[in-house]
C-alpha positions in Angstrom: 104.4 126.2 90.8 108.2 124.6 91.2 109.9 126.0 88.0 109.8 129.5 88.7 111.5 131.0 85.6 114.1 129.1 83.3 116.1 130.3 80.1 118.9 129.4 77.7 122.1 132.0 77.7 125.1 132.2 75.8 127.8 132.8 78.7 126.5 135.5 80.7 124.0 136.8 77.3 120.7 135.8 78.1 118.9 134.4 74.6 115.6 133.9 76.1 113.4 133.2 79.2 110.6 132.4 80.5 109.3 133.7 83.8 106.0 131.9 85.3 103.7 134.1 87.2 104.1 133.5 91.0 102.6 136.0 93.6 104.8 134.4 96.6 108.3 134.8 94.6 108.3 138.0 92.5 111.5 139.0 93.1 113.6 140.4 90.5 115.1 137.2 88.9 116.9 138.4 86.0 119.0 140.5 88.0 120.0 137.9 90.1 120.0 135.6 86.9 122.5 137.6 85.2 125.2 137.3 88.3 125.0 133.9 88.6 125.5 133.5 84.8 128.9 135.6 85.5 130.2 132.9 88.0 129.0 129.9 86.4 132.3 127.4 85.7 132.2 127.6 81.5 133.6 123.8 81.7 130.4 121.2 80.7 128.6 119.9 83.8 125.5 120.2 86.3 125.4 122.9 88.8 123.2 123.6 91.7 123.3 127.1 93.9 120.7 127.8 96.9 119.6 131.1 97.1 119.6 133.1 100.1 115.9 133.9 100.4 112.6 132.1 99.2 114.0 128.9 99.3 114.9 128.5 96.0 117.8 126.8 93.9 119.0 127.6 91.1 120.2 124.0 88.6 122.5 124.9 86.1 123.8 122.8 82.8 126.4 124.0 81.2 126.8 122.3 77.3 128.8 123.9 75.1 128.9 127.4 75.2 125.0 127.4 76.1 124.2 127.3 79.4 120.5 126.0 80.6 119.5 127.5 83.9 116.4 127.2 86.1 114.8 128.7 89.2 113.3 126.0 91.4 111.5 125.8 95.0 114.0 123.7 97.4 110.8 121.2 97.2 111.4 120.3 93.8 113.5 117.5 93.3 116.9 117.8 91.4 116.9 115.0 89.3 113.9 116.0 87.7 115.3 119.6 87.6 118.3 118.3 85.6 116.0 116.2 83.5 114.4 119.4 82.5 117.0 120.9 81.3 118.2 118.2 79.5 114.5 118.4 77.5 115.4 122.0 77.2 118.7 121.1 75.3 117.4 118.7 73.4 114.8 120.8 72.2 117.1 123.4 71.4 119.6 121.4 69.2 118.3 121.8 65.6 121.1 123.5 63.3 118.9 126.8 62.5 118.6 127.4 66.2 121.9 126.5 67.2 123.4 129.0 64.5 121.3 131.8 64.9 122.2 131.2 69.0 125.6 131.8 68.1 125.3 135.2 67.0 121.7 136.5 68.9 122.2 139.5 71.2 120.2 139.6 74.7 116.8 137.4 74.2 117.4 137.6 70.3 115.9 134.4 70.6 112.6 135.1 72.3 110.5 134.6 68.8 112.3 131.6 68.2 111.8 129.7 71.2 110.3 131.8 74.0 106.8 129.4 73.0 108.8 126.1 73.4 110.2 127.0 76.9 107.2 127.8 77.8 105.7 125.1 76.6 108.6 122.7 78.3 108.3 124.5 81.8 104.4 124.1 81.8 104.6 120.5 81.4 107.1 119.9 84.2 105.2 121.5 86.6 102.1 120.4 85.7 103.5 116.9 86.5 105.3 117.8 89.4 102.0 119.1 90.9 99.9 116.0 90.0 102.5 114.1 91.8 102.5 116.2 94.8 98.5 115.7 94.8 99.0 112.3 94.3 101.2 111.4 97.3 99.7 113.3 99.1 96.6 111.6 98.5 98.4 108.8 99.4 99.7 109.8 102.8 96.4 110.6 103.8 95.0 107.4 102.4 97.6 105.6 104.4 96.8 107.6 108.0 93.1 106.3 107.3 94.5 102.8 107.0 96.3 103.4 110.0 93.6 105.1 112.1 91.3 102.1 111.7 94.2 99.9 112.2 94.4 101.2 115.7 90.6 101.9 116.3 90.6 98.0 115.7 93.7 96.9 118.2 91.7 99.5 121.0 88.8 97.6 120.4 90.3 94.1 120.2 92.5 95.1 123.6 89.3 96.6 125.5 87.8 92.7 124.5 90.8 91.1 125.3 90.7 92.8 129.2 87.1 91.5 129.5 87.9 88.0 128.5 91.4 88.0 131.0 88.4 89.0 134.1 87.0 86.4 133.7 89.9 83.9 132.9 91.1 85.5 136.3 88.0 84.3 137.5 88.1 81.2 136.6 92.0 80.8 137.5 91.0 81.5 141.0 88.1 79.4 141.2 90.4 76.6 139.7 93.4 77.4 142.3 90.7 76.8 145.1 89.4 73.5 143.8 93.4 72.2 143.4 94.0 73.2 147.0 90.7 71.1 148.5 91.8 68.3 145.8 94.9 68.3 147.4 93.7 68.7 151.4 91.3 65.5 149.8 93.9 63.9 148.5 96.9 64.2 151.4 93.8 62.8 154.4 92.6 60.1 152.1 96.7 58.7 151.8 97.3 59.6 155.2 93.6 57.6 156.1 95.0 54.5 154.4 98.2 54.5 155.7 96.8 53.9 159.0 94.7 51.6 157.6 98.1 49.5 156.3 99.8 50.0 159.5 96.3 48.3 161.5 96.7 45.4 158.7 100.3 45.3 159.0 99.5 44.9 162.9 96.8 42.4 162.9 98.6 39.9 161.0 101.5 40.2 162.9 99.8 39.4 165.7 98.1 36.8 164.4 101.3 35.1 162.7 102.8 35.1 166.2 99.7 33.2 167.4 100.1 31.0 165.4 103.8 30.2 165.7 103.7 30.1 169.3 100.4 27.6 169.1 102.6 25.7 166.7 105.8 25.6 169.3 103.3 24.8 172.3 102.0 21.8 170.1 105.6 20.5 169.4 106.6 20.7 172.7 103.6 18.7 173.9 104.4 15.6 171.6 107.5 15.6 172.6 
């Protein structure tokens, strides 16, 4: 449970309560209730104290002259806590029980409304649990999603390393055949180069024959 006990006082007079069975907090709340209800600011407003054991707070809403109090675990979220109390005030604004509140010693009005809170605090903490259940449903939904998330990366990685072997392999393989290509390559361009420079030669010679068989013929007709 979240709402451990919760009531509606007149100043420091407690006009009912309602306590909810709870064998890990069974302190003596009412006790401690009544001096908290003795320091509470009697201005309108929410209030929130933590408790020094248990880890529990205490919300507090203070609305004319009444003051709505409950006992929650620290897990329990405030908002909802002050939203609880608001139901509470609400439920307890009819004329009839606002007069007979005025005047109603210590729990004189148990009869009156003892069923209602009860009924109020159920409800809040029967939500609060399905809640709980629900998220945390959903957190272990969600470390499923994520566990065969990963189980699918590891398997896609230990792939992925097969697949780079043999990329390697090939890599090398191809990093051999560029190096004969190129050894191919460089003797073939160096092959024809002195097959230009033989050319080159050849007809030089042969031009100069023929220039100096043309100068020889010149010279003779002279």
């Amino acid at each position: 449970m979240s709402i451990l006990y919760s009531s509606v006082a007149r100043g420091s007079t407690i006009l009912v309560g309602y306590r909810v069975e709870d064998k890990q907090h069974n302190n003596d709340f009412e006790s401690v209730i009544l001096s908290v209800l003795k320091n509470i600011p009697r201005e309108n407003g929410k209030y929130s104290y933590n408790t020094e054991a248990d880890s529990t707070v205490f919300h507090v809403l203070v609305q004319d002259e009444f003051v709505y109090l409950c006992l929650a675990l620290e897990i329990f979220p405030q908002s909802i806590a002050y939203n609880f109390l608001n139901e509470i005030r609400t439920r307890f604004q009819p004329e009839h029980l606002k007069r007979r509140a005025l005047t109603a010693g210590p729990y004189g009005m148990k009869h009156m409304f003892g069923h209602i809170l009860e009924s109020i605090t159920g409800h809040y903490n029967s939500i609060h649990k399905n809640e709980v259940g629900d998220n945390t449903n959903e957190i272990f939904e969600k470390i499923e999603e994520v566990k065969d998330v990963m189980t699918e990366n590891v398997g896609k990685v230990l792939e992925r390393g097969e697949c780079l072997d043999t990329l390697l392999i090939r890599a090398d393989g191809i990093k051999q055949d560029s190096l004969m290509f190129q050894r191919i390559s460089h003797h073939v361009h160096r092959r024809e180069c002195h097959r230009n420079y033989r050319l080159y030669v050849y007809g030089g010679l042969i031009l100069f024959i023929v220039v100096a068989i043309v100068i020889i013929i010149v010279v003779i007709v002279r």
